[in-house]
C-alpha positions in Angstrom: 116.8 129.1 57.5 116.8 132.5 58.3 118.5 134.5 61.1 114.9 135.5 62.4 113.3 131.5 62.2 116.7 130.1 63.5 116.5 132.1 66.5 113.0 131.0 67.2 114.5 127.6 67.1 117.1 128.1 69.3 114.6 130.0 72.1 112.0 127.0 71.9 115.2 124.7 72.4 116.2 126.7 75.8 112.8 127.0 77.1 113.0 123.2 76.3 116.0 122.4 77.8 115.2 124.5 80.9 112.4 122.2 81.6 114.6 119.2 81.7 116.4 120.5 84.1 119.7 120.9 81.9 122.1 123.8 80.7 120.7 125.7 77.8 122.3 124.6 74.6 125.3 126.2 73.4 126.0 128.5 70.6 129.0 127.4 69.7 130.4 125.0 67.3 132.5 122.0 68.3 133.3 121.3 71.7 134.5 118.7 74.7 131.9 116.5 76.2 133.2 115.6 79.3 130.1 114.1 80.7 127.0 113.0 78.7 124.8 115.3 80.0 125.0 117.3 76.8 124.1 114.5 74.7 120.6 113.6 76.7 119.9 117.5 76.4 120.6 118.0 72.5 118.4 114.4 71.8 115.6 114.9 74.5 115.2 118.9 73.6 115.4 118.2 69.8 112.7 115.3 70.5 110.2 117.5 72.3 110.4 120.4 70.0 109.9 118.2 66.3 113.9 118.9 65.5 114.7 114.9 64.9 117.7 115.4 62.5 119.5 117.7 65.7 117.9 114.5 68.0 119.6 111.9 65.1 122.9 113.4 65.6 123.5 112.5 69.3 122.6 109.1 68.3 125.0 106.3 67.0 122.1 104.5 64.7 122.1 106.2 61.0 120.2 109.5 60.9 117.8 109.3 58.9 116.7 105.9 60.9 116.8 107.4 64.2 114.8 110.9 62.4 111.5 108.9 60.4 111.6 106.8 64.2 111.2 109.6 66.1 108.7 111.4 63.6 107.1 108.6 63.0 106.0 107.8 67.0 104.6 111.0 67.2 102.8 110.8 63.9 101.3 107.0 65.2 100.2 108.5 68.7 98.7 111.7 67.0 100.0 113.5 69.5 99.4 117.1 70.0 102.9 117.3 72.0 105.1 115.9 74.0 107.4 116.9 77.3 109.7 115.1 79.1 111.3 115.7 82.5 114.8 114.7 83.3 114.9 112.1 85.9 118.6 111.7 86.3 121.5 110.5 84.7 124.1 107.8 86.4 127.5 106.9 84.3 130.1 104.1 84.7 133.2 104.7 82.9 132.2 104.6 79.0 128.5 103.8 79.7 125.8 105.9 81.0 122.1 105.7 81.7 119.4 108.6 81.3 116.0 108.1 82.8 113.4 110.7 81.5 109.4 111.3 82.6 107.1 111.4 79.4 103.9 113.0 78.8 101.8 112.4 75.9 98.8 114.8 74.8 97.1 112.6 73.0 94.8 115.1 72.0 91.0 115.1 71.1 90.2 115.6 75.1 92.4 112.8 76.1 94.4 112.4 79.3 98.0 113.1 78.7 99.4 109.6 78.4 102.7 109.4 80.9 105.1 106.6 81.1 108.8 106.6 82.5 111.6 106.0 79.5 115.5 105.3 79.3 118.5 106.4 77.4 121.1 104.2 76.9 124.3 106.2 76.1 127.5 105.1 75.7 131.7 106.9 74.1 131.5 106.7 70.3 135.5 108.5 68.8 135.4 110.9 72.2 131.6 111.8 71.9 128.6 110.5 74.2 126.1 109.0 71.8 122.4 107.5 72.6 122.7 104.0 72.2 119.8 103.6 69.6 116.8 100.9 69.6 113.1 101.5 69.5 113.2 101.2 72.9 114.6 104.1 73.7 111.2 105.8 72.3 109.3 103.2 74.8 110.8 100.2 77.0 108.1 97.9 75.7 108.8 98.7 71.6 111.1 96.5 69.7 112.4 96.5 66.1 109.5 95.4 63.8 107.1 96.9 65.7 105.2 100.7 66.3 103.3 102.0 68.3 99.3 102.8 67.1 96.2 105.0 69.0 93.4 102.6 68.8 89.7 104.4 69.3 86.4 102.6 70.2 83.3 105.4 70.2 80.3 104.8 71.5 77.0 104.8 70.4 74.7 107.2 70.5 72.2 106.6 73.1 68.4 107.3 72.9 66.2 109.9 73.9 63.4 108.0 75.5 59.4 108.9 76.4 58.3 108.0 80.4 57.6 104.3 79.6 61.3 103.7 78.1 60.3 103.8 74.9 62.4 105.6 71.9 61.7 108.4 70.7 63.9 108.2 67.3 63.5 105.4 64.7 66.8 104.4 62.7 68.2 106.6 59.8 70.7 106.0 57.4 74.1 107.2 57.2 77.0 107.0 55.0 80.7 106.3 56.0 83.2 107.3 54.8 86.6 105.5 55.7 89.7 103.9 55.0 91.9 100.9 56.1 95.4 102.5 56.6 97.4 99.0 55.3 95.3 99.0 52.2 96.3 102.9 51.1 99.8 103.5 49.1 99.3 107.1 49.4 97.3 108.3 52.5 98.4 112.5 52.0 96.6 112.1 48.5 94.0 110.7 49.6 93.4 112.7 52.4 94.0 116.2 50.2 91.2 114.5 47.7 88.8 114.0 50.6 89.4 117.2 52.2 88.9 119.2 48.9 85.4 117.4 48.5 84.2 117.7 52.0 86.2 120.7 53.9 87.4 118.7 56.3 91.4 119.7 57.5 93.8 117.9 55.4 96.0 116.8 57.9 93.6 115.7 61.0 91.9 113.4 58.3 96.1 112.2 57.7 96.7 112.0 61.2 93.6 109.9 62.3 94.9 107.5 59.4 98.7 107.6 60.8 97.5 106.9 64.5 95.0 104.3 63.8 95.8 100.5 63.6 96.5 99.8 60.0 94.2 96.3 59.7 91.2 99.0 61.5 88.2 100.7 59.1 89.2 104.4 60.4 86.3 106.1 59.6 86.7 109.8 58.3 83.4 111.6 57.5 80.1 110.6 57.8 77.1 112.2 55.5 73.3 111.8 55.7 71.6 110.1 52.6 71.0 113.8 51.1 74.4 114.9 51.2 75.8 111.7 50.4 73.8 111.8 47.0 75.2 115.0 45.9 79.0 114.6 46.4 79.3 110.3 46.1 80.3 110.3 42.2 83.5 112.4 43.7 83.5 110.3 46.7 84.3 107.2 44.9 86.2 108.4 42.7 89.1 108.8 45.3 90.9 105.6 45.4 91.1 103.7 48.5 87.9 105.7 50.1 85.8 102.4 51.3 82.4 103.4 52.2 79.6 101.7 55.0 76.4 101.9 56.0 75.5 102.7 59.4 71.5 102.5 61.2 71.5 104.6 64.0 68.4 105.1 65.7 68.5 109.2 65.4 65.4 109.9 63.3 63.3 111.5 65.8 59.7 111.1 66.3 57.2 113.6 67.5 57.9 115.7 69.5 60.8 116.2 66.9 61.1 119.9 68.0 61.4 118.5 71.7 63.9 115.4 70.6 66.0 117.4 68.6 67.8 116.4 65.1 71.1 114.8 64.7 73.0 115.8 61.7 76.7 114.3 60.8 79.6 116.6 62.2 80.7 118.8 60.0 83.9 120.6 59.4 82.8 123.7 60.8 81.4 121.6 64.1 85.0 119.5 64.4 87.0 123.0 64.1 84.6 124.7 66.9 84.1 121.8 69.3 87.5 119.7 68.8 87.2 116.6 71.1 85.4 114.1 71.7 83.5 115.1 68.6 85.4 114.1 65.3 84.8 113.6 61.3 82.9 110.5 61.5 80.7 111.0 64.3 76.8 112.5 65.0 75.9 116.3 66.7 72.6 117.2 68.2 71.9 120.3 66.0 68.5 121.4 68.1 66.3 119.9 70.9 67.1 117.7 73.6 69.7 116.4 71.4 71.7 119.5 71.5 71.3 119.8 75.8 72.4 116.5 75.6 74.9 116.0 73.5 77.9 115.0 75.8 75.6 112.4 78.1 74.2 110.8 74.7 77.7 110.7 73.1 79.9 110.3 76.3 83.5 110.2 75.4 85.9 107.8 72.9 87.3 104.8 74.3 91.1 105.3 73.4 93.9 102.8 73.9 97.7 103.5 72.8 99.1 99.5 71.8 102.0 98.2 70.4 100.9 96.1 67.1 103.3 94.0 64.9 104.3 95.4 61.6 104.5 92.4 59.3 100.7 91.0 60.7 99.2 94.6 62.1 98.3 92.4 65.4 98.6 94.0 68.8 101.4 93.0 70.4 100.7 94.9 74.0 98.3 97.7 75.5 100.4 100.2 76.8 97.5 102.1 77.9 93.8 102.5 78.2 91.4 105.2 79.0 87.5 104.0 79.3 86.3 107.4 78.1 83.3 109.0 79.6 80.0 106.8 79.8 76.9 107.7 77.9 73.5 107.4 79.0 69.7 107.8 77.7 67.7 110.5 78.6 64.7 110.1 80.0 62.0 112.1 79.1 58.4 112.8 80.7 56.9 112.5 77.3 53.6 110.1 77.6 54.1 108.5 73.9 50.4 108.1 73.4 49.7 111.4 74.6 52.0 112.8 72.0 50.3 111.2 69.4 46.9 111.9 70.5 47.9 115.5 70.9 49.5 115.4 67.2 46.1 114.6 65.9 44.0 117.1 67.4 46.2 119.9 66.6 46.4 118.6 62.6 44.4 120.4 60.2 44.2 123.6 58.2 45.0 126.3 60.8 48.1 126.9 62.9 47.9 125.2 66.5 49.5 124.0 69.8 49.2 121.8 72.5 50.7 121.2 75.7 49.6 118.8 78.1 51.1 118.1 81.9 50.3 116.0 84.6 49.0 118.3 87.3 50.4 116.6 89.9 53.7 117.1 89.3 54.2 119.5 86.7 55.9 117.1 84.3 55.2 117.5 80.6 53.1 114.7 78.7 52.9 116.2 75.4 53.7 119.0 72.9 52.1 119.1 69.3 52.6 122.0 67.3 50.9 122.5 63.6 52.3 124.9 61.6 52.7 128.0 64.4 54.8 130.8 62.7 56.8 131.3 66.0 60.4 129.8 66.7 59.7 126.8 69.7 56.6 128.2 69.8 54.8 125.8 72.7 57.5 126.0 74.8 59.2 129.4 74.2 56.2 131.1 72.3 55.3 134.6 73.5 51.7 135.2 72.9 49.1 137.6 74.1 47.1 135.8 76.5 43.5 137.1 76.1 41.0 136.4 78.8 42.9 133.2 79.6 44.5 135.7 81.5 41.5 135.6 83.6 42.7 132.7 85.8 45.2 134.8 87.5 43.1 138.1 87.6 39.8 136.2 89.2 42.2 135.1 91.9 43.5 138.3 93.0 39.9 138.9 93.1 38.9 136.3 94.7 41.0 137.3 97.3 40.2 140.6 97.2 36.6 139.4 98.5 34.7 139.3 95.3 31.9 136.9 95.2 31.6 134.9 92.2 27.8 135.2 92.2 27.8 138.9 92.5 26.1 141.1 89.1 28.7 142.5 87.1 27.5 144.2 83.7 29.1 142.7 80.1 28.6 145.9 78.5 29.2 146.1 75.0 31.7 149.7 75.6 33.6 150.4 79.0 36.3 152.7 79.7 38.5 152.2 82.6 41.3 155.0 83.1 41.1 156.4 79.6 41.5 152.5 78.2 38.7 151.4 76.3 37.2 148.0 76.3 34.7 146.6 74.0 33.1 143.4 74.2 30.3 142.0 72.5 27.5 141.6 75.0 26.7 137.9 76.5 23.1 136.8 74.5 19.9 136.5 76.7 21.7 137.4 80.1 20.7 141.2 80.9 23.3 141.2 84.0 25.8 138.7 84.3 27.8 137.5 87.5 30.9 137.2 87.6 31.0 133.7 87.4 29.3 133.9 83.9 30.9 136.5 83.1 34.4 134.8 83.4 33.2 131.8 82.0 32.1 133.6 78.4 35.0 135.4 79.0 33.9 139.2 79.4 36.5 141.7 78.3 34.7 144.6 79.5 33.5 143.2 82.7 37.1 142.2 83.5 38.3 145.7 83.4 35.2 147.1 84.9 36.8 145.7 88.4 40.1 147.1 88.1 39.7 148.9 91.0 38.9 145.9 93.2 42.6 144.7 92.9 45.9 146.6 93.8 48.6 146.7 91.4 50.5 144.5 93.9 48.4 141.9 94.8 47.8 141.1 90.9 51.6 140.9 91.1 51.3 138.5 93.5 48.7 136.7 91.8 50.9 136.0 88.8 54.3 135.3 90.9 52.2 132.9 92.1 50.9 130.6 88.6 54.6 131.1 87.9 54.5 134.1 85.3 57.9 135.8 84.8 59.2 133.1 87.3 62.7 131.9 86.8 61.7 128.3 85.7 63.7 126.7 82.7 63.9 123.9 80.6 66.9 121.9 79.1 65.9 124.2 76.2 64.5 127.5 75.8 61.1 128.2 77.5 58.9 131.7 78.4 57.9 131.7 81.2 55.3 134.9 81.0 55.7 138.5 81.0 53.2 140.8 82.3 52.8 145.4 82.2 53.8 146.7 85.3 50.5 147.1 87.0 50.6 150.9 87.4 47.2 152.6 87.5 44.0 151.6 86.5 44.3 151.4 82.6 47.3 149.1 83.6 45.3 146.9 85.8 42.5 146.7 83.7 44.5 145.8 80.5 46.0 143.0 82.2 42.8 141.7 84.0 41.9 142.1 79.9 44.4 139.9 79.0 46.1 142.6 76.9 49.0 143.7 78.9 50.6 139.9 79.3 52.6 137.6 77.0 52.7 134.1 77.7 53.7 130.4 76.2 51.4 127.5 75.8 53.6 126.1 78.6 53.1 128.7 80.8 49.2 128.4 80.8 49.3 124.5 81.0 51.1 125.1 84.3 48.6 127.4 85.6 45.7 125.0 84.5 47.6 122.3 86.5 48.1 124.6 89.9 44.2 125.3 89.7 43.5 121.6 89.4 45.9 120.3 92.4 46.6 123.4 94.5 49.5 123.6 94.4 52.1 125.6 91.1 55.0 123.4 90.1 57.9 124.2 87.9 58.0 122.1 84.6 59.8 118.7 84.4 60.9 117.2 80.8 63.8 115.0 81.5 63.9 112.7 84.7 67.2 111.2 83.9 70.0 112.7 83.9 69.3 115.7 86.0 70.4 118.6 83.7 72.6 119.2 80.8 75.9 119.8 80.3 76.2 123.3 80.1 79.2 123.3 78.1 77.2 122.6 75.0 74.7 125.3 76.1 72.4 123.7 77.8 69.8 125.1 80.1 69.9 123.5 84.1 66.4 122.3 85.3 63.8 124.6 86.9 64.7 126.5 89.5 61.5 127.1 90.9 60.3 126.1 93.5 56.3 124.5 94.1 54.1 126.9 95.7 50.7 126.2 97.6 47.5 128.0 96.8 44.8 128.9 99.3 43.1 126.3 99.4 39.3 128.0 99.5 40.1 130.3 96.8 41.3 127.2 94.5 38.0 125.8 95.1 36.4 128.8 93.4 38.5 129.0 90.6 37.2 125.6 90.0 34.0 125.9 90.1 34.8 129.0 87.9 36.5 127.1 85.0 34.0 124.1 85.6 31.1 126.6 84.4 33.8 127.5 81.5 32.6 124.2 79.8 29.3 124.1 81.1 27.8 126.8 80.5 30.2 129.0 78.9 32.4 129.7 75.9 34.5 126.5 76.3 31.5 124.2 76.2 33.7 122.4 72.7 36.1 121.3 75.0 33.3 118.8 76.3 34.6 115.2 76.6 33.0 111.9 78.1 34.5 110.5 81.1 35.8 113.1 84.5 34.5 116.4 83.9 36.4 118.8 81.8 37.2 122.5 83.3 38.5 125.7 81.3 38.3 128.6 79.9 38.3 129.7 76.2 39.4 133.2 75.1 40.7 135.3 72.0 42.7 137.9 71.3 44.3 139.4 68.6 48.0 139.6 68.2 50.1 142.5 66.8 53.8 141.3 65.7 55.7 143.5 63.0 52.4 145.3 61.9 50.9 141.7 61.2 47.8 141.1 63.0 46.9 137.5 63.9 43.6 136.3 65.9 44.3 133.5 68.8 42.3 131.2 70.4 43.0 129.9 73.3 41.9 127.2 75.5 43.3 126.7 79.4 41.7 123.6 81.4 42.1 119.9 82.3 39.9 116.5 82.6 41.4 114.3 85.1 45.3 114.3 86.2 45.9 115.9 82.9 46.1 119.8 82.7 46.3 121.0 79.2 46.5 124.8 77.3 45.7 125.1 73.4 46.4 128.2 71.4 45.3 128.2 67.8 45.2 130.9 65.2 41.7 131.0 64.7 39.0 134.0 64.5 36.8 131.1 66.1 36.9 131.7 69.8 35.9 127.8 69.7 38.7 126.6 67.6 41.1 126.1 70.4 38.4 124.8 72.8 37.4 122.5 69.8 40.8 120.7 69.7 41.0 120.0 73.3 38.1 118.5 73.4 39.1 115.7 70.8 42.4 115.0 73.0 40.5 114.9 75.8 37.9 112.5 74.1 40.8 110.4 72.1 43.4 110.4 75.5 40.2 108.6 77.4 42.3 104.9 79.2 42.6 101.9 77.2 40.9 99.2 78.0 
């Protein structure tokens, strides 16, 4: 050892010592132990700090017993350290007693396990020795016998729709494990495994060491892909057993909503350490990520005595229940979701959100093929006359009257911004109520100057735009141009100076249709995430209550929408549909995308529909065949 290590010995062996309470060691060589206070120092100090063979010596058993004992326990516990505390020391003539305090880090997010010990010490040729037995490692543990971590996890739970149905079907995954008394050389094996599959050499030896030897300890777990490319160097490790496991993780639609689970990997066990371990399952996206702790909860862990010659337990020393897991419950409406799925399949990118507009909780989310990342929920699109909604009631309450004439004119300029819009067939001057309902560009901006800057503010606080409403996972909640101006005004009123998610417009349908804006709801049970895992808390928002006479307008408004106007697709038997259809184009990276959108409901059940489409019907088109197909059962 050199000067430089040994003296880092020595100072972890004060610091040690100081903690129990006793002198530091000494430097020198040989001297008289008058009491055998010295003794419980040198073997509780070189216990604590992994220096068994200095331990060994102030025992009377032969050293290399007393040094594989002492390693050993800590190698069966797994234990990330251990401390004791001096709790006193009593002698009568040539015998002596020692009590000490343990704690046990158990690791992997465990409590520490603590348990009161004893040192019987007694004269050995002029020296104070430990009296040795197993027991002095624990009261309870007896030659023939060791001391073993036992681990129960717990199933993943499922993610669930509103009716308590599942939202994942079973998949199959691959085990990989071993049963500890059946392996003659665990460090090979575990250096084998680790070089196939990256996990660390020596957790995969200590999980092995710590387990129960008659237990399957299972040590990595791999989906039916990667098992297929490494399993001819799998089995050709000896000892490496192998099992099949069903859990009900393969999510159904809405899979971007549900999330994916994906076997931990190395990289995953090294950054998140406990409870998560080689073996079990991660939500990589979705509500499965937000989730993950309340899905997963928290190992079962038990440290036991078991019998050497049988493997049996002998006693539970003790036991920690581990955190409980739960489902979550989700608002999804299961049918819904796959009538929604349906509508938005075909050739051309879509998406669909549907909420109840009653309370704001999300009934489905179908997405075909849309370019941007979570694009229903946390897509940030250009809104088009859709826009309209929140512009008519700023005017609305500005005093404009539905019914008065406002030109569609083919050209209009409005503070140096120009407008063009093709004119609406057959009608030589609109009102505004036809006009909203074809979805006029340039009779939009022509009344910029009927609305402040401020109160179209308000008007868009008020449907929620830019609010600070959330999700367990990542949501847009609407941007909109600072209202400066008339260009400003009339670009927004225009649709082209706001950005919003199919989520966002859903909501606003749903305030128009009960009167009221509500924050989203997706998961009922439990309240929010763990944010640990990165997680996003519940919306914030709170509801807020429209005027009551202007809501009636806007109705009437979006009722024309499909009467009489450009939404007229959406059309569906049974309560009368309401909406608007619009499009836009997009501009992203020097790309240029046309949108269609369609924002309405029929019913209780408020929906928005964005597809990329030239066809200012396409998106109008689609909700019409949810509406049609999401008609009761009977």
């Amino acid at each position: 050892m050199s000067f430089r290590s040994f003296g880092v010995v020595r100072a972890r062996a004060v610091r040690a010592a100081l903690a129990l309470g006793l002198a530091a060691p000494l430097l020198t060589g040989c001297f008289e132990e008058p009491t055998p206070h010295d003794a419980v120092r040198d073997f509780l100090v070189g216990w604590q700090t992994g220096d068994y063979a200095a331990a060994a010596r102030r025992a009377d058993g032969n050293p290399a017993v007393v040094r594989k004992a002492l390693e050993d326990a800590r190698l069966q516990l797994d234990a990330a350290s251990i401390r004791f505390t001096l709790r006193g020391i009593s002698q009568d003539g040539d015998s002596a007693q020692a009590g000490y305090h343990a704690e046990v880090d158990l690791g992997e997010n465990n409590p520490l396990w603590q348990y009161d010990g004893n040192l019987p010490l007694h004269l050995v040729g002029g020296q104070w020795k430990v009296r040795w037995s197993p027991s002095v490692i624990h009261p309870d543990l007896h030659p023939g016998q060791r001391l073993a971590v036992a681990t129960v996890p717990k199933g993943r739970k499922p993610i669930l729709d509103r009716n308590g149905n599942p939202l994942q079907d079973e998949t199959v995954l691959h085990v990989a494990g071993v049963i500890p008394a059946k392996i003659k050389d665990p460090g090979r094996l575990c250096d084998q495994l680790s070089k196939v599959t990256g996990f660390a050499q020596d957790r995969l030896l200590s999980r092995i060491l710590s387990s129960p030897p008659q237990d399957f300890v299972p040590l990595a777990t791999f989906g039916r892909t990667k098992f297929a490319q490494i399993k001819s160097k799998l089995e050709a490790i000896p000892g490496l057993e192998f099992q099949i496991d069903n859990p009900p993780v393969a999510p159904k639609s809405p899979t971007q909503i549900v999330g994916v689970v994906t076997a931990i990997t190395p990289e995953a066990e090294q950054k998140l350490g406990g409870p998560q371990r080689a073996g079990d399952t991660l939500g990589r996206d979705g509500l499965q990520k937000a989730y993950q702790d309340q899905l997963t909860g928290s190992t079962e862990t038990r440290v036991v005595i078991l019998d050497n010659a049988t493997g049996r337990q002998v006693k539970e020393l003790k036991a920690w229940p581990g955190r409980e897991n739960s489902s979550v419950q989700t608002t999804i409406d299961s049918r819904l979701q796959h009538v929604g799925d349906s509508a938005v399949a075909g050739p051309r990118p879509a998406a669909l959100v549907a909420v109840q507009a009653s309370t704001g909780e999300v009934l489905a989310v179908s997405t075909n093929q849309l370019h941007q990342e979570n694009d229903a929920l946390a897509g940030k699109f250009a809104a088009g006359t859709a826009f309209s909604i929140i512009a008519a009631e700023g005017l609305l309450e500005s005093g404009l009257d539905p019914k008065q004439k406002v030109p569609c004119s083919a050209d209009r300029t409005v503070g140096g911004a120009r407008f063009q819009q093709p004119g609406i067939v057959g009608v030589t001057t609109p009102t505004f109520q036809t006009d909203f309902a074809q979805g006029c560009v340039t009779a939009l901006a022509s009344l910029a100057r009927r609305i402040s800057g401020q109160r179209l503010a308000d008007s868009a606080t008020q449907f929620g735009i830019g609010g600070d409403w959330r999700l367990p996972l990542k949501t847009f909640s609407g941007s909109m141009n600072a209202p400066d101006g008339d260009a400003a005004i009339a670009k927004i009123m225009a649709g082209q100076g706001a950005r919003v998610s199919p989520l966002a417009m859903a909501l606003v349908a749903a305030a128009v249709k009960s009167g009221t804006w509500r924050p989203p709801v997706l998961v009922t049970s439990p309240a929010a995430p763990d944010p640990s895992v990165g997680g996003a808390t519940q919306a914030t928002a709170q509801p807020v209550t429209l005027d009551p006479a202007i809501t009636a307008k806007l109705r009437t408004l979006m009722r024309a929408g499909v009467t009489s106007g450009a939404a007229t697709a959406a059309s569906a038997p049974g309560d009368p549909v309401y909406g608007v259809a619009a499009e836009v184009t997009q501009t992203e990276k020097k790309e240029r995308t046309r949108l269609s959108w369609f924002v309405g409901w029929q019913g209780d059940v408020a929906v928005a529909v964005l597809s990329e489409s030239g066809d200012l019907a396409a998106a109008s088109a689609i909700a019409g065949s949810f509406f049609r197909d999401a008609q009761p059962q009977t």
